[in-house]
PyMOL Python script that loads the backbone (N, CA, C, O; Angstrom):
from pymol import cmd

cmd.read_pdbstr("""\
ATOM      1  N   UNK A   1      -3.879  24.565 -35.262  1.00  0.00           N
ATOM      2  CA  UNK A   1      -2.683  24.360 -36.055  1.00  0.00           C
ATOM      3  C   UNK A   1      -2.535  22.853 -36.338  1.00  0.00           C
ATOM      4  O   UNK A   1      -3.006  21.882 -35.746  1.00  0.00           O
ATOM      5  N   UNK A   2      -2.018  22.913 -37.042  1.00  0.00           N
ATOM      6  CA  UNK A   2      -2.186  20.859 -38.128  1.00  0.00           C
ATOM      7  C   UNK A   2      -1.403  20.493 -37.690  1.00  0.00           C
ATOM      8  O   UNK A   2      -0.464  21.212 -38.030  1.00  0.00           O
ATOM      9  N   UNK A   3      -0.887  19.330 -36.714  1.00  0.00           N
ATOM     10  CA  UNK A   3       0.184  18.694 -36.124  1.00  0.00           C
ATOM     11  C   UNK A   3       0.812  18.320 -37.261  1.00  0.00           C
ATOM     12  O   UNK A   3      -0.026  18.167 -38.149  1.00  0.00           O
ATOM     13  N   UNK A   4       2.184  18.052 -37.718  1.00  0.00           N
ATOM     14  CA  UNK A   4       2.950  16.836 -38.727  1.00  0.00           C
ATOM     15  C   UNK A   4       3.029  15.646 -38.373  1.00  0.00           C
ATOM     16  O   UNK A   4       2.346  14.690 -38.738  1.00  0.00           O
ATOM     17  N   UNK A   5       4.255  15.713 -37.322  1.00  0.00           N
ATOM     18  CA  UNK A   5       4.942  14.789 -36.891  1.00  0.00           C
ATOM     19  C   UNK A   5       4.206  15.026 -35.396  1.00  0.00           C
ATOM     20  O   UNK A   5       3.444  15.932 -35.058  1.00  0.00           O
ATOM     21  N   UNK A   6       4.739  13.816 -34.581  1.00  0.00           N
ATOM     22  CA  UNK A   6       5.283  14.056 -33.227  1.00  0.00           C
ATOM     23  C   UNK A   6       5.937  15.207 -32.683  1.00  0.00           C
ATOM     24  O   UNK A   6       7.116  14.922 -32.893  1.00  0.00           O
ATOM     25  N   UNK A   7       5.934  16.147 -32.209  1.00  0.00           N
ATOM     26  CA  UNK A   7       6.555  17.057 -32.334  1.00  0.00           C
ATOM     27  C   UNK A   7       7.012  18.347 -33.130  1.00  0.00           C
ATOM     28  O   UNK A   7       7.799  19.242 -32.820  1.00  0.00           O
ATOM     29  N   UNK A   8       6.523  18.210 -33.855  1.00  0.00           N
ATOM     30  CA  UNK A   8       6.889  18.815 -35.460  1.00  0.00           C
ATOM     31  C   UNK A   8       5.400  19.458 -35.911  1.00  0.00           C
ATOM     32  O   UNK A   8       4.424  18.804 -36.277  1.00  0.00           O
ATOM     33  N   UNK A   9       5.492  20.858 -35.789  1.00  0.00           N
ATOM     34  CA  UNK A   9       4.416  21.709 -35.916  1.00  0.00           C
ATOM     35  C   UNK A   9       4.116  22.268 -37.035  1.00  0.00           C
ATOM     36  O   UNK A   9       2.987  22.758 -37.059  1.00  0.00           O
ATOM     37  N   UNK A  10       5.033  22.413 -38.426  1.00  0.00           N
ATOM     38  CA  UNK A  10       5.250  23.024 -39.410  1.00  0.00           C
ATOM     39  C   UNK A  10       5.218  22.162 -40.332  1.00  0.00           C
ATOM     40  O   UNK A  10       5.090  21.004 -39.936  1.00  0.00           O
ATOM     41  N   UNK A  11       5.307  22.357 -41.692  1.00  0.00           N
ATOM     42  CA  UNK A  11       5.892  21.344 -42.798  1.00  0.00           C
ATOM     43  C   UNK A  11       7.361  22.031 -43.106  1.00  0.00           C
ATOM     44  O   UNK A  11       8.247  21.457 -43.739  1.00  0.00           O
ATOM     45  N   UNK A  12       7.479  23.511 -42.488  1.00  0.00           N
ATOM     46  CA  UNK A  12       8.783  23.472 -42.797  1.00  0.00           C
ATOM     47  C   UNK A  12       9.835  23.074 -41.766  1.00  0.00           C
ATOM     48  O   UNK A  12      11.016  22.884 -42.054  1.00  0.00           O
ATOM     49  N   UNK A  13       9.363  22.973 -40.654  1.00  0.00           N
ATOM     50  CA  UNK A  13      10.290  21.997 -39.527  1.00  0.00           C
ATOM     51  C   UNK A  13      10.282  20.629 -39.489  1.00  0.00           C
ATOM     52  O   UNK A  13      10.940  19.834 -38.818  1.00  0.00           O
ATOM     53  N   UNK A  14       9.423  20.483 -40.325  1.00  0.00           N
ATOM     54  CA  UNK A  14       9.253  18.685 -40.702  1.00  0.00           C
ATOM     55  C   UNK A  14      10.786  18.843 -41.866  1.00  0.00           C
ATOM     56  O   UNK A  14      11.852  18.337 -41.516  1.00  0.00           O
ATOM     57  N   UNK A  15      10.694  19.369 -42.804  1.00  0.00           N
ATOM     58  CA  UNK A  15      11.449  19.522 -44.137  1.00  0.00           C
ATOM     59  C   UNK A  15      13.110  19.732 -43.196  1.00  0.00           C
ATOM     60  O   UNK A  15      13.998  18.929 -43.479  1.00  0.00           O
ATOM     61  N   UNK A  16      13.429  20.951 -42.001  1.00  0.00           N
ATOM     62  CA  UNK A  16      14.427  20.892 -41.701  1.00  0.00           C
ATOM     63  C   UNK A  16      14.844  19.683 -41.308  1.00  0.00           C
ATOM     64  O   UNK A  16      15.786  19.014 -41.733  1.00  0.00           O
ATOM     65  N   UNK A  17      14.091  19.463 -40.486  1.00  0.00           N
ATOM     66  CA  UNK A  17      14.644  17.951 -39.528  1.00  0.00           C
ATOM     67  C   UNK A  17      15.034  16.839 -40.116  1.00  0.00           C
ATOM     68  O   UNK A  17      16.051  16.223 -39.797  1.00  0.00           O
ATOM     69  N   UNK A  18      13.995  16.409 -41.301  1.00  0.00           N
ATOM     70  CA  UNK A  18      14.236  15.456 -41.901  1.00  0.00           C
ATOM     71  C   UNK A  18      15.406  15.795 -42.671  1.00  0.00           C
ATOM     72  O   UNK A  18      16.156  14.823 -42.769  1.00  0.00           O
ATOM     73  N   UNK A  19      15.714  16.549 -43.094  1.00  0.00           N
ATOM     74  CA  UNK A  19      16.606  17.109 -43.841  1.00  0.00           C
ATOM     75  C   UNK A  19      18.319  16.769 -43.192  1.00  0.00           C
ATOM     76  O   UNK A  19      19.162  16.001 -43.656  1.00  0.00           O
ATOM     77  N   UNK A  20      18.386  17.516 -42.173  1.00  0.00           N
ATOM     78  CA  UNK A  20      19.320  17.206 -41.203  1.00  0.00           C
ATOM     79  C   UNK A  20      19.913  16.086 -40.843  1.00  0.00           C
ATOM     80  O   UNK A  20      21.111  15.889 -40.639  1.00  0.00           O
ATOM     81  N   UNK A  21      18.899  15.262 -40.763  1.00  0.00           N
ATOM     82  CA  UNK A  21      18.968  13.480 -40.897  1.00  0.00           C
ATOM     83  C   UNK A  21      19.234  13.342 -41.638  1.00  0.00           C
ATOM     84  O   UNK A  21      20.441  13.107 -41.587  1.00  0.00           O
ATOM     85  N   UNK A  22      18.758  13.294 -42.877  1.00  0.00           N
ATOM     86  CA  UNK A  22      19.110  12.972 -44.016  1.00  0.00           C
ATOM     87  C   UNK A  22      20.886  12.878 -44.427  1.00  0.00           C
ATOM     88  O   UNK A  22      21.490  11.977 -45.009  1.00  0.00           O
ATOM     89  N   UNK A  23      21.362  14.108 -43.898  1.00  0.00           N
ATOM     90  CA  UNK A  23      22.858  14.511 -44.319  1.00  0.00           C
ATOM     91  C   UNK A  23      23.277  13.077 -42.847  1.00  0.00           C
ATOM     92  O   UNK A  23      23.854  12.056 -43.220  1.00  0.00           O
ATOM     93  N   UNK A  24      22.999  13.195 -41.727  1.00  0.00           N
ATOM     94  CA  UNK A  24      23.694  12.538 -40.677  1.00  0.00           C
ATOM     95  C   UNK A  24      23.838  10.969 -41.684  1.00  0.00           C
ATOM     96  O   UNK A  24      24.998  10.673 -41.972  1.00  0.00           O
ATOM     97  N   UNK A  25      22.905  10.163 -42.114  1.00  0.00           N
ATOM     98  CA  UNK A  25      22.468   9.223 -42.947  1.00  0.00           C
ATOM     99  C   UNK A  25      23.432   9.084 -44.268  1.00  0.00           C
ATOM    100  O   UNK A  25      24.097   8.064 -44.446  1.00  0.00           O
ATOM    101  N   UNK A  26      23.460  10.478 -45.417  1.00  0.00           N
ATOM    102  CA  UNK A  26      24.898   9.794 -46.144  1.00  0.00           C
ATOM    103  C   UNK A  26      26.189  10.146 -45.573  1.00  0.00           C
ATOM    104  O   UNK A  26      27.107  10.260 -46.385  1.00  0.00           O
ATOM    105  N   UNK A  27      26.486  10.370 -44.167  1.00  0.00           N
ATOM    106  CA  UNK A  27      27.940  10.592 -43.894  1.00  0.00           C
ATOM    107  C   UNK A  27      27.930   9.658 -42.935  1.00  0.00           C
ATOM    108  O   UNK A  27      28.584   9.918 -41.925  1.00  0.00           O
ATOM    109  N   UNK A  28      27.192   8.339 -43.000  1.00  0.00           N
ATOM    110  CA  UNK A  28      27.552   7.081 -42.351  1.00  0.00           C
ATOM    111  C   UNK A  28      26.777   6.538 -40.930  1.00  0.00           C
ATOM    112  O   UNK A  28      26.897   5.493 -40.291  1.00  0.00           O
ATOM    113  N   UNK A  29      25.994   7.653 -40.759  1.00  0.00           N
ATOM    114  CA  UNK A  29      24.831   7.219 -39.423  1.00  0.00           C
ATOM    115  C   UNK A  29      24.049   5.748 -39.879  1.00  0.00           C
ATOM    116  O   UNK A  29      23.779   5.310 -40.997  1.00  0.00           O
ATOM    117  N   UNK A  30      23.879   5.349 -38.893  1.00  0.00           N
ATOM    118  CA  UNK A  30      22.819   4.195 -39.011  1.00  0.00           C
ATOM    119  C   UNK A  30      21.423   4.194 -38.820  1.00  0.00           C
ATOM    120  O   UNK A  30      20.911   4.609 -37.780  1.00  0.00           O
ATOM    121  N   UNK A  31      20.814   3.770 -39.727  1.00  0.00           N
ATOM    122  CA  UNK A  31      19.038   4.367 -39.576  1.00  0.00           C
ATOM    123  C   UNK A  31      18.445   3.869 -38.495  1.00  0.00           C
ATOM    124  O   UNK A  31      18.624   2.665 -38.314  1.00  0.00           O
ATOM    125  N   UNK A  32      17.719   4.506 -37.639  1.00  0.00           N
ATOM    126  CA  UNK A  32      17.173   4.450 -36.434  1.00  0.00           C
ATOM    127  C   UNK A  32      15.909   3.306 -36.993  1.00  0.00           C
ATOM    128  O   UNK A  32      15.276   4.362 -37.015  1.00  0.00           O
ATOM    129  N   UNK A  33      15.457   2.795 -37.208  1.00  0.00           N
ATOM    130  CA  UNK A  33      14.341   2.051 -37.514  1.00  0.00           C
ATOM    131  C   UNK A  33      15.107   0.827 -38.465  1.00  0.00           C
ATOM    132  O   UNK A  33      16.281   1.015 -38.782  1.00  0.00           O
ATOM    133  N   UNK A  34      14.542  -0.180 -38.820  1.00  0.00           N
ATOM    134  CA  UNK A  34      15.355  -1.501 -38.753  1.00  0.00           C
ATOM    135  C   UNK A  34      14.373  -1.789 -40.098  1.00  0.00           C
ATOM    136  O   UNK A  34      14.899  -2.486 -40.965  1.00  0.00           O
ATOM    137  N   UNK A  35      13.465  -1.480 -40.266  1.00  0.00           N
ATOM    138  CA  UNK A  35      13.076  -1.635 -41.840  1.00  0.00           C
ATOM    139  C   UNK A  35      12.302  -0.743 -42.511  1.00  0.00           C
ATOM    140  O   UNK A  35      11.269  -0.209 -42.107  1.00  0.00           O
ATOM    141  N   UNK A  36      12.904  -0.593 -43.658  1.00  0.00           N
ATOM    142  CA  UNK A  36      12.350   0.746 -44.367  1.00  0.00           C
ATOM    143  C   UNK A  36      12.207   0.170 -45.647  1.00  0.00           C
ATOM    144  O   UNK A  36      13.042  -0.697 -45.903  1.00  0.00           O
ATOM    145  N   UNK A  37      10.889   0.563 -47.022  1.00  0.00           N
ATOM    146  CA  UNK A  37      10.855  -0.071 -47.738  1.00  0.00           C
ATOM    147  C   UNK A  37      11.816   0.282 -49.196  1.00  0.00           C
ATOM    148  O   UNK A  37      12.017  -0.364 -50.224  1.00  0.00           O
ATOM    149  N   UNK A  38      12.407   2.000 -48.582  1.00  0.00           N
ATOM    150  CA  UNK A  38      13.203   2.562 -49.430  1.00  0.00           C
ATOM    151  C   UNK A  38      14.761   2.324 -48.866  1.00  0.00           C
ATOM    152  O   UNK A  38      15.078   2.049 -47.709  1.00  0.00           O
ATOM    153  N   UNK A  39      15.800   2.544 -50.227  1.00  0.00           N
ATOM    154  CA  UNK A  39      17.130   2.680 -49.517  1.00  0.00           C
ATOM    155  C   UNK A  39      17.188   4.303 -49.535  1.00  0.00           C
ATOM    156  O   UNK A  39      18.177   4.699 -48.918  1.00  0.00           O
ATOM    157  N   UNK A  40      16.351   5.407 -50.104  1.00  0.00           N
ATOM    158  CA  UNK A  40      16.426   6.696 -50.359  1.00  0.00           C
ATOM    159  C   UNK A  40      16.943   7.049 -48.614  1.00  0.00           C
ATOM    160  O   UNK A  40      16.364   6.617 -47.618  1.00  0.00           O
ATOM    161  N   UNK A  41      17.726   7.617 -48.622  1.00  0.00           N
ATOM    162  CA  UNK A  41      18.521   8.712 -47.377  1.00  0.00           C
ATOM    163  C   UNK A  41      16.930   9.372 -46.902  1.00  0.00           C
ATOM    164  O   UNK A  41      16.452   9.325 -45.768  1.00  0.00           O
ATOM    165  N   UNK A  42      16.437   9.853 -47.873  1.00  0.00           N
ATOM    166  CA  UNK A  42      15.627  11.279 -47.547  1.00  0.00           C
ATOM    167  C   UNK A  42      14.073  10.488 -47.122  1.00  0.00           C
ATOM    168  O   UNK A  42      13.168  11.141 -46.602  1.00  0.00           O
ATOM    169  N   UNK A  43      13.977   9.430 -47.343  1.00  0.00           N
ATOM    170  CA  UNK A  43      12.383   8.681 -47.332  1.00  0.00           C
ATOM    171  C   UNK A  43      12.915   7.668 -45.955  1.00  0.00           C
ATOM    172  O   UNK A  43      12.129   7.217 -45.121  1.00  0.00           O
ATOM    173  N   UNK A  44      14.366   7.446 -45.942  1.00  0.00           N
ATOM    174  CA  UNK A  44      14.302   6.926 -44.394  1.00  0.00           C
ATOM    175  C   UNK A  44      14.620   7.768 -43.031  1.00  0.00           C
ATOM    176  O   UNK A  44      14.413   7.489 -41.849  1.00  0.00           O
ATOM    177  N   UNK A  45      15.341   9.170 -43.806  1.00  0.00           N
ATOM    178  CA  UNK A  45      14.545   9.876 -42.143  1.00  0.00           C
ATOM    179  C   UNK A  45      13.206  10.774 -42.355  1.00  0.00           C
ATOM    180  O   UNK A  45      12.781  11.466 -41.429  1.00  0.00           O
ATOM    181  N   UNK A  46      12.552  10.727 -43.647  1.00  0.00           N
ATOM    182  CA  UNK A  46      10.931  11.091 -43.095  1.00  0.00           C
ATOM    183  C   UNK A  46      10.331  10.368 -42.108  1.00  0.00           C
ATOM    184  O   UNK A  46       9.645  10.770 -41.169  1.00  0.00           O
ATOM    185  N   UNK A  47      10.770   8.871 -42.518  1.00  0.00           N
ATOM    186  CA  UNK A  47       9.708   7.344 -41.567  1.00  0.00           C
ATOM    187  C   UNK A  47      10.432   7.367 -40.675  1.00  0.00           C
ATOM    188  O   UNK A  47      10.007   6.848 -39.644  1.00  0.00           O
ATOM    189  N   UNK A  48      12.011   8.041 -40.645  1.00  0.00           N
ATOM    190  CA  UNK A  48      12.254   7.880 -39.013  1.00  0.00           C
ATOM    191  C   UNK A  48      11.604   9.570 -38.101  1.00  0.00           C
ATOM    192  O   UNK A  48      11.057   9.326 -37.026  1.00  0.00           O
ATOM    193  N   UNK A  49      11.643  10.612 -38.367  1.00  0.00           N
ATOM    194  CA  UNK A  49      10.849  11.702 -37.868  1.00  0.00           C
ATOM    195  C   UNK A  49       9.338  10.926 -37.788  1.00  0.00           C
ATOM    196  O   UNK A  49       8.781  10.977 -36.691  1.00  0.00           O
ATOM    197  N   UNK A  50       8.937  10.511 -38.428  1.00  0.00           N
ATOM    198  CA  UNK A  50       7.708   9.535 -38.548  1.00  0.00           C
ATOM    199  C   UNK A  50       7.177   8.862 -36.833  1.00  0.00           C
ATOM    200  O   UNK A  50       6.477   9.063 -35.841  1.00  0.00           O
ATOM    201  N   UNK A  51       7.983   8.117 -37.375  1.00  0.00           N
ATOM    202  CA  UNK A  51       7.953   6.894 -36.094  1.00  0.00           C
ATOM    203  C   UNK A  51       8.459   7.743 -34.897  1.00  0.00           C
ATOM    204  O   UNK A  51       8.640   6.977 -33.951  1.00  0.00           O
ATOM    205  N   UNK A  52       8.775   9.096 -34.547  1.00  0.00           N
ATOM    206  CA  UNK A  52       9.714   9.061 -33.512  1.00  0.00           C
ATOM    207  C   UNK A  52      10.623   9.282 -32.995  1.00  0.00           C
ATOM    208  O   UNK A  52      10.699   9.833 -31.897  1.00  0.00           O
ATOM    209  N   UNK A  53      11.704   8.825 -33.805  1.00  0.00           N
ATOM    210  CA  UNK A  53      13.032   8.342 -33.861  1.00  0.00           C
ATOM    211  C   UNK A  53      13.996   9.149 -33.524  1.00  0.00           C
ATOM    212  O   UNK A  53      14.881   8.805 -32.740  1.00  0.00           O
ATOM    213  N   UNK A  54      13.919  10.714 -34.266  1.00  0.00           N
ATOM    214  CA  UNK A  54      14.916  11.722 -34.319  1.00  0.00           C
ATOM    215  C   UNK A  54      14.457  12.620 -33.214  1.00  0.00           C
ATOM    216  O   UNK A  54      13.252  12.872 -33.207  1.00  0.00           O
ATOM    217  N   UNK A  55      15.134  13.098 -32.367  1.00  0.00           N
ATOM    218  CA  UNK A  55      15.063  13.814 -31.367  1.00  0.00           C
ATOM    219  C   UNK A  55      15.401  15.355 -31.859  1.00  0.00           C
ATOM    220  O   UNK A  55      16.296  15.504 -32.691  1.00  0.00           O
ATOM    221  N   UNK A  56      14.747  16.409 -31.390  1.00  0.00           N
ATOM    222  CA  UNK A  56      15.343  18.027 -31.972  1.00  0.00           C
ATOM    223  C   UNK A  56      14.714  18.742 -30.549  1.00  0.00           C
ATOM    224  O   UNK A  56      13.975  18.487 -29.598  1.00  0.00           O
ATOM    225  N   UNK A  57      15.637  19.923 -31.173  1.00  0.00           N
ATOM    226  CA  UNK A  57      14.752  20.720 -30.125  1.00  0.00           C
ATOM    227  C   UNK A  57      14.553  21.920 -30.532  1.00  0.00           C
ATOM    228  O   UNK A  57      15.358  22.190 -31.423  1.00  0.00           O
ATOM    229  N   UNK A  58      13.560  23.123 -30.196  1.00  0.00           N
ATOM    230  CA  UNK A  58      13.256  23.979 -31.016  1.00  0.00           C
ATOM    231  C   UNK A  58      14.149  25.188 -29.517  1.00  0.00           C
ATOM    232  O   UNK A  58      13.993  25.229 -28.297  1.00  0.00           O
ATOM    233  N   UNK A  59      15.018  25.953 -30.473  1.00  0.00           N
ATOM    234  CA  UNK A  59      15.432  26.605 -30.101  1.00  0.00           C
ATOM    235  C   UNK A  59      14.431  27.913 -29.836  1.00  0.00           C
ATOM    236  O   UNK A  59      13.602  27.992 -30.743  1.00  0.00           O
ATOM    237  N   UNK A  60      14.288  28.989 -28.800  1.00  0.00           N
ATOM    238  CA  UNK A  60      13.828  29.979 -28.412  1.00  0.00           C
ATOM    239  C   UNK A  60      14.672  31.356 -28.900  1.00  0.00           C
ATOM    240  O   UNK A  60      15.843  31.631 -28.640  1.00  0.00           O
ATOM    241  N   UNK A  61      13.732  32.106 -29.665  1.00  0.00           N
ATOM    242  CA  UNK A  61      14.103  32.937 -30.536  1.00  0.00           C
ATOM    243  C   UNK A  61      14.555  34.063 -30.142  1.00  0.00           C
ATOM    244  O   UNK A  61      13.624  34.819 -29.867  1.00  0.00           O
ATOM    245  N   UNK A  62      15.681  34.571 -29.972  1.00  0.00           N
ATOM    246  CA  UNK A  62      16.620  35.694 -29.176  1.00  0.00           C
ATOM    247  C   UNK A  62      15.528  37.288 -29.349  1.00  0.00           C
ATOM    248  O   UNK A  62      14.832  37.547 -30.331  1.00  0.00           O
ATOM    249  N   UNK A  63      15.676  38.167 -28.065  1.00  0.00           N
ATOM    250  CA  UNK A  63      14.813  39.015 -27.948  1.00  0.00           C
ATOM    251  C   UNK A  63      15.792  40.147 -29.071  1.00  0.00           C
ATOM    252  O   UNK A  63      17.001  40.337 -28.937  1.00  0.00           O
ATOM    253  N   UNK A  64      14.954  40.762 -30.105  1.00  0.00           N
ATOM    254  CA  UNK A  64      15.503  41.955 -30.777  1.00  0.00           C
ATOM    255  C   UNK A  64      16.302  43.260 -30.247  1.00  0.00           C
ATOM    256  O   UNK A  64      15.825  43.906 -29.314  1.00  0.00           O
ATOM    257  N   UNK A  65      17.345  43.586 -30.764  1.00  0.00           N
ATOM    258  CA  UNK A  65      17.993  44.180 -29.777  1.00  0.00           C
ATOM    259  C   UNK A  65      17.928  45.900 -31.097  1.00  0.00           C
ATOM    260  O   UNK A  65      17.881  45.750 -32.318  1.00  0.00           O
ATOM    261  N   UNK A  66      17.939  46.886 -30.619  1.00  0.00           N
ATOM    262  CA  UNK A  66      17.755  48.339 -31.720  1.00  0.00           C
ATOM    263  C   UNK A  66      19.167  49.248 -30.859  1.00  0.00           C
ATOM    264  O   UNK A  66      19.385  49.460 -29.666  1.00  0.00           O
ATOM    265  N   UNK A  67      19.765  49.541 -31.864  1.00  0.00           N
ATOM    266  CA  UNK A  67      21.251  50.589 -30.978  1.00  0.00           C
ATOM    267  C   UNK A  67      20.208  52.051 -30.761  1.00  0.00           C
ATOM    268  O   UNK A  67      19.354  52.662 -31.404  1.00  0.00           O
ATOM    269  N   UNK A  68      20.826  52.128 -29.570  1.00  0.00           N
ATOM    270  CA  UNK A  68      20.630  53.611 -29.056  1.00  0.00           C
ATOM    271  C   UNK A  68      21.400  54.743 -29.789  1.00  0.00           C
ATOM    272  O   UNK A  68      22.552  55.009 -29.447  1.00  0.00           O
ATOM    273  N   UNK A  69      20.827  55.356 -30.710  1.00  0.00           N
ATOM    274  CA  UNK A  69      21.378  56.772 -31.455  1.00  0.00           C
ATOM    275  C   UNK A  69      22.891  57.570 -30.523  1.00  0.00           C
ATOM    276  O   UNK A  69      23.979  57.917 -30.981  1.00  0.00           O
ATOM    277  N   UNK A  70      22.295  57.647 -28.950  1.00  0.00           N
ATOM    278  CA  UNK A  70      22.638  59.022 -29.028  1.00  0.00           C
ATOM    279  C   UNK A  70      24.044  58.390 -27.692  1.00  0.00           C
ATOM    280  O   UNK A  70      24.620  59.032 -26.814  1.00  0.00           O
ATOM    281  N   UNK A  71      24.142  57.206 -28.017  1.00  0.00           N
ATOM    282  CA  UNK A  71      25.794  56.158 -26.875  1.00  0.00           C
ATOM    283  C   UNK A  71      25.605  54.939 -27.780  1.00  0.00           C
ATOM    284  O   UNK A  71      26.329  54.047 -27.338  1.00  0.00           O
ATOM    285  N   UNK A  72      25.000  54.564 -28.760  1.00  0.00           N
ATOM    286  CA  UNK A  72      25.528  53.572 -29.680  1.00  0.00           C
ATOM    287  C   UNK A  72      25.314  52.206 -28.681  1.00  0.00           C
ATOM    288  O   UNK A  72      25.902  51.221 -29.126  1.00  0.00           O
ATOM    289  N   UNK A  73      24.776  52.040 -27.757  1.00  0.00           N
ATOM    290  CA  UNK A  73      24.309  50.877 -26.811  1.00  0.00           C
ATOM    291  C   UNK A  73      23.373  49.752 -27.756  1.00  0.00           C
ATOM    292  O   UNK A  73      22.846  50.086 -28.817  1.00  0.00           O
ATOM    293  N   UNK A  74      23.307  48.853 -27.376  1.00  0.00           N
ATOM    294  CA  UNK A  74      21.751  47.972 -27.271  1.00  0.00           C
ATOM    295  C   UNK A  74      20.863  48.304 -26.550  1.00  0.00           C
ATOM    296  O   UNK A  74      20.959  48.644 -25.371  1.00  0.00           O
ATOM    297  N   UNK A  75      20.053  48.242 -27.112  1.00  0.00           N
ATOM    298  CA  UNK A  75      18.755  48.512 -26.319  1.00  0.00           C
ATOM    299  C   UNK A  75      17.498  47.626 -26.398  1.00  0.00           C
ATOM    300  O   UNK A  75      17.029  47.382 -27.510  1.00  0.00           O
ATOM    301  N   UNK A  76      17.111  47.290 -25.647  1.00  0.00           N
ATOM    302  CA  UNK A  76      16.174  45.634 -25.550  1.00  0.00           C
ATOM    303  C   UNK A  76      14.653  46.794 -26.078  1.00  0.00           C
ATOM    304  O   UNK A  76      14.317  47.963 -25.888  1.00  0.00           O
ATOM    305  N   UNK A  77      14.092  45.517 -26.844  1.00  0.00           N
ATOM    306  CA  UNK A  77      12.429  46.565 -27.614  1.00  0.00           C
ATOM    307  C   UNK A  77      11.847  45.862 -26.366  1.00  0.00           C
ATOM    308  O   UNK A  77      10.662  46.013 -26.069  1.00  0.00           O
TER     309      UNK A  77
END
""", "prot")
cmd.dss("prot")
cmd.show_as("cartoon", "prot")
cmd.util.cbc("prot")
cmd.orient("prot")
């Protein structure tokens, strides 16, 4: 599997993360890295996911649950 980032296994968990940043960035965050050659929001948290910078964590994906027909329960697959 093609590493991205540091951490970042996907191009579409690269795209969330940076993304996420991105919004923290125009509602007044301060960019984690001290020089960037863009003022773009979205090109300074790629280079900060880049470098490092942004911390995430990958949440663990809840076990599927199917109702029982015949008492309307959960029932773990």
């Amino acid at each position: 599997m093609k590493k991205y980032e540091e951490g970042v296994v996907s191009k579409y968990q690269l795209i969330n993360v940076a993304a996420r940043r991105c919004r923290q960035l125009r509602s007044g965050a301060t960019p984690r890295i001290q020089y960037s050659r863009s003022k773009n929001f979205a090109r300074i948290a790629l280079e900060e996911v880049k470098a490092g910078k942004v911390g995430f964590e990958q949440l663990a994906v809840p076990a599927r649950q199917t109702v029982d027909d015949s008492e309307g329960l959960p029932v773990g697959l």
